[in-house]
N, C-alpha and C positions, 0 to 999 in steps of 0.2 A: 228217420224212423229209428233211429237210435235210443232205447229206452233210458240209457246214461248222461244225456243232454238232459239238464233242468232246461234248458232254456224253450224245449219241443214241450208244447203246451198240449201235446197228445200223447206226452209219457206218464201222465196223473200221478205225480212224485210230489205230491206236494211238503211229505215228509222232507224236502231237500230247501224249503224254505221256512223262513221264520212265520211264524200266524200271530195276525194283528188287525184292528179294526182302524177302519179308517173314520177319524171323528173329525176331521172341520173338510172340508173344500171353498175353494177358491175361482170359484169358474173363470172371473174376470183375468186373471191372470195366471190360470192352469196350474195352479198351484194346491196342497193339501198336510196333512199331517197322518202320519198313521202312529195308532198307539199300539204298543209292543206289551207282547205277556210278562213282559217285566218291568209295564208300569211307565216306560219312559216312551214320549212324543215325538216322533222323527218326520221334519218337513221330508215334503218331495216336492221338484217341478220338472213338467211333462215336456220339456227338453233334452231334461236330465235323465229320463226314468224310461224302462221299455215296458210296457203293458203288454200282458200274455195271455191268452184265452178270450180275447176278443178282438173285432177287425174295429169295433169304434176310437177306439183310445178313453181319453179323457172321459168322454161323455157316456163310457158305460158303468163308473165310479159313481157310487152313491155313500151319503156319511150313513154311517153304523154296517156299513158292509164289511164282513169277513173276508179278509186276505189272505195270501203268503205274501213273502216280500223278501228281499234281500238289501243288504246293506255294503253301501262303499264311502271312499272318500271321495270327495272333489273340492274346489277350491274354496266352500264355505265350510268344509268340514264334514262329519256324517251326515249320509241323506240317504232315505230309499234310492237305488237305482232300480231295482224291480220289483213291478207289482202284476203276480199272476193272481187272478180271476178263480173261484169256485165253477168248477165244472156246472153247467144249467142245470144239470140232475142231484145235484148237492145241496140238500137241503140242510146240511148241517149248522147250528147255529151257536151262538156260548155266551 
């Protein structure tokens, strides 16, 4: 219950992540790309990545969905490692 934790997906901070749309998926291989308000394409895969605002994972990811997200290294280089979810009462769109 810590409003300080981005990671508590019931602190609505989304302010604390980057916003970006997610343009391809990859079901087969739980894979996708999200594109960044700065233009640039950043795979993720859902081994690597924690999804926040839903108990599905993967399967509650749709392309042209509105994210946050955050960004790390790991051994292929930059990748989302988080992608938090628009609250269901969020209809914001861009």
């Amino acid at each position: 219950m810590n409003a300080d934790d981005p990671s508590d997906p019931s602190s609505g901070s989304d302010s604390r992540f980057y916003q970006g749309t997610i343009v391809r998926l990859y079901p087969g291989s739980q894979r996708g790309i999200v594109h960044t308000g700065s233009g640039r394409d950043v795979p993720f895969a859902v081994p690597d990545v924690r999804i926040l605002g839903t108990t599905l994972g993967f399967a509650a990811l749709r392309e042209g969905m509105q994210v946050g997200f955050d960004l790390g290294w790991t051994s292929h280089g930059v990748r989302v490692t988080v992608i938090r979810l628009p609250e269901a009462g969020d209809v914001s769109g861009g």
